[in-house]
C-alpha positions in Angstrom: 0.0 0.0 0.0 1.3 3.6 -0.8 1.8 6.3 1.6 -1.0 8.5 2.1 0.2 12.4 0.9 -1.9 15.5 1.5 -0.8 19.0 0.8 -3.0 22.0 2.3 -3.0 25.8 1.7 -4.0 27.9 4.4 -3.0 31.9 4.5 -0.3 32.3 2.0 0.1 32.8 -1.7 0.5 29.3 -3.1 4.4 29.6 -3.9 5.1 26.7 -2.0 2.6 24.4 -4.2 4.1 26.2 -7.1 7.2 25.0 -6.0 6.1 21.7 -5.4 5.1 21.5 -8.8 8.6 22.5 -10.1 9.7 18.9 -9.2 8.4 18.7 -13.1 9.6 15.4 -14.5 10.0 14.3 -10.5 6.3 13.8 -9.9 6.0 11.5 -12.4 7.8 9.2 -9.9 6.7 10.6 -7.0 2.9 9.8 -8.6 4.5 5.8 -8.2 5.2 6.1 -5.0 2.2 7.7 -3.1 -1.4 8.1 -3.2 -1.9 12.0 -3.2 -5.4 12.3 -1.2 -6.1 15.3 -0.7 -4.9 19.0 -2.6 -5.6 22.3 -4.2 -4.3 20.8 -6.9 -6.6 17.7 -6.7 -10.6 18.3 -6.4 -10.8 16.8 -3.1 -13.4 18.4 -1.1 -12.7 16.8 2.5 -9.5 16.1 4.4 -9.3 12.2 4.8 -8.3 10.2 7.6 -5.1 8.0 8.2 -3.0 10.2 5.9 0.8 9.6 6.0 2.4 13.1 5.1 0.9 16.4 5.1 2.4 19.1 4.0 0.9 22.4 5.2 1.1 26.0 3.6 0.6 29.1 5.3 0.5 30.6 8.4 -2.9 30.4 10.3 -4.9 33.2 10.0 -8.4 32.8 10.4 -10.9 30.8 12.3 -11.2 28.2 9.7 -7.8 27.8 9.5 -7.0 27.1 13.3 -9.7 24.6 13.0 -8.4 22.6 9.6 -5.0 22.7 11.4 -6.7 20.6 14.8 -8.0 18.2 11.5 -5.2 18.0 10.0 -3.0 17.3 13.1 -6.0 14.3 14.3 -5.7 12.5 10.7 -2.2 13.0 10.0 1.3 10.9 10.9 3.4 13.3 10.6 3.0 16.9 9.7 5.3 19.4 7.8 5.0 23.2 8.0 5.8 23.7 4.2 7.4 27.3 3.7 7.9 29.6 5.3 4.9 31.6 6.0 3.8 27.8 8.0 7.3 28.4 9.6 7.5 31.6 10.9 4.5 33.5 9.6 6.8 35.3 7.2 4.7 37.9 4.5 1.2 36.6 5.8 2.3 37.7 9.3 3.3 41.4 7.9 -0.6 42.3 8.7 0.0 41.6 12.2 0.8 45.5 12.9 -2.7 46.2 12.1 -5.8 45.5 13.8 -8.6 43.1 12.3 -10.6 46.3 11.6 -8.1 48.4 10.2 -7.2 45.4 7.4 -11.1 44.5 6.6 -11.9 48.6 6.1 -8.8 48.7 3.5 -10.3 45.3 1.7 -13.6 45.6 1.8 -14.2 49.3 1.6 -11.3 51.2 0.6 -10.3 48.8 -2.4 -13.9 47.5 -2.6 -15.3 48.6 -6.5 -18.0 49.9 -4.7 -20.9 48.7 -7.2 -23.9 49.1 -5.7 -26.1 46.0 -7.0 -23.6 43.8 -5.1 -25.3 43.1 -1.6 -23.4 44.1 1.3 -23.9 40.2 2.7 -22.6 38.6 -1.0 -19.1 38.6 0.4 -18.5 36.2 3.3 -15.3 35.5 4.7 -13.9 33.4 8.1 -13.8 35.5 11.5 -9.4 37.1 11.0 -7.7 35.9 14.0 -6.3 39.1 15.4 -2.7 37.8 14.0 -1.5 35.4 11.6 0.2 32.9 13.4 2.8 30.2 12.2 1.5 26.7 12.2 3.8 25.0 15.1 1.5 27.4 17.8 -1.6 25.4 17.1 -0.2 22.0 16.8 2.5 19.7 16.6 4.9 20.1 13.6 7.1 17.1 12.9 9.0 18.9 10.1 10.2 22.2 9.5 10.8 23.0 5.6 11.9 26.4 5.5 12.1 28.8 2.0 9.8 31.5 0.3 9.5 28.8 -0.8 11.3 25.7 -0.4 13.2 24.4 -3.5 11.6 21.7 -5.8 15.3 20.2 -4.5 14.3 20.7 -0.6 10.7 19.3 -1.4 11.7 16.5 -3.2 14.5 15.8 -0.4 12.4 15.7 2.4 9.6 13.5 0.8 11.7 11.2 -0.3 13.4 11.1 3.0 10.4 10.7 4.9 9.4 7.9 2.1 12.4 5.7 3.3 11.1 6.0 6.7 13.5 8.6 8.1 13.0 11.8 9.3 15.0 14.8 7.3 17.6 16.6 8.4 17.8 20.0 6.4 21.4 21.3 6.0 22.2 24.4 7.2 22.1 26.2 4.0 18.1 25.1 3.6 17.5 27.3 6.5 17.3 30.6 4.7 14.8 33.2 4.6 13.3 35.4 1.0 
């Protein structure tokens, strides 16, 4: 039986997937060796049970968010914050000098098109947390892989690592930031 693989995007910009996918000809294999259950890149609507890997994007910044990451943590082995937004909170965490307020008024009003036959209830969006947290403050994180974003090289490292039933070790020079 393959390993069960998940990959999630919670608040970032989708650089790490982006990156994932730069393992071009790589995935091929990597399609051989796991069963990819849930993705943005697959139309999976609900996270599974008994997955193997998940790889998580994106600091935590909503409600929705802090709960997917208490689901994710229950149905998961072993859980990697994926970049470095997951890490650290990085650019997501940039709003965190502002209050909730202040960010939905310059969103939703200030750069809103302001056409009037939109209703003002159309546009629904999860409670902000008041900051955007990185991942490892919600739950347990087996694996750190740092990068905005990680390297196709770093991604395919660790996976394959973990694939062989050992946990990565990250040289030094993986641990850089922008």
């Amino acid at each position: 039986m393959k390993p069960r693989v998940a990959t999630v995007w919670l608040g970032g910009c989708s650089g790490c997937h982006m990156s994932f996918l730069d393992m071009d000809e790589r995935l091929i294999e990597l399609a051989d060796k796991i069963e990819l259950v849930y993705s943005p890149i697959a139309d999976v609507k609900e996270f599974p049970q008994n997955v193997d890997v998940t790889l998580v994007e994106g600091a935590v910044t909503n409600v929705e968010n802090e709960a997917f990451a208490h689901r994710i943590r229950q149905n998961s082995r072993c859980v990697i914050s994926f970049g470095d937004c997951a890490t650290t909170g990085n650019v997501t965490a940039m709003r965190n000098r502002f209050s909730t307020d202040e960010i939905m008024h310059r969103a939703y009003v200030e750069l809103a098109d302001g056409d009037p036959t939109i209703p003002s209830d159309f546009v629904t969006i999860a409670k902000l947390r008041d900051q955007a947290r990185p991942l490892h403050e919600f739950i347990k994180v087996d694996v750190f892989l740092h990068g905005c974003p990680p390297t196709a090289d770093e991604i395919w490292f660790t996976i394959n690592e973990l694939l062989q039933g050992r946990m990565p070790v990250l040289p030094n020079a993986y641990l850089r930031y922008g």
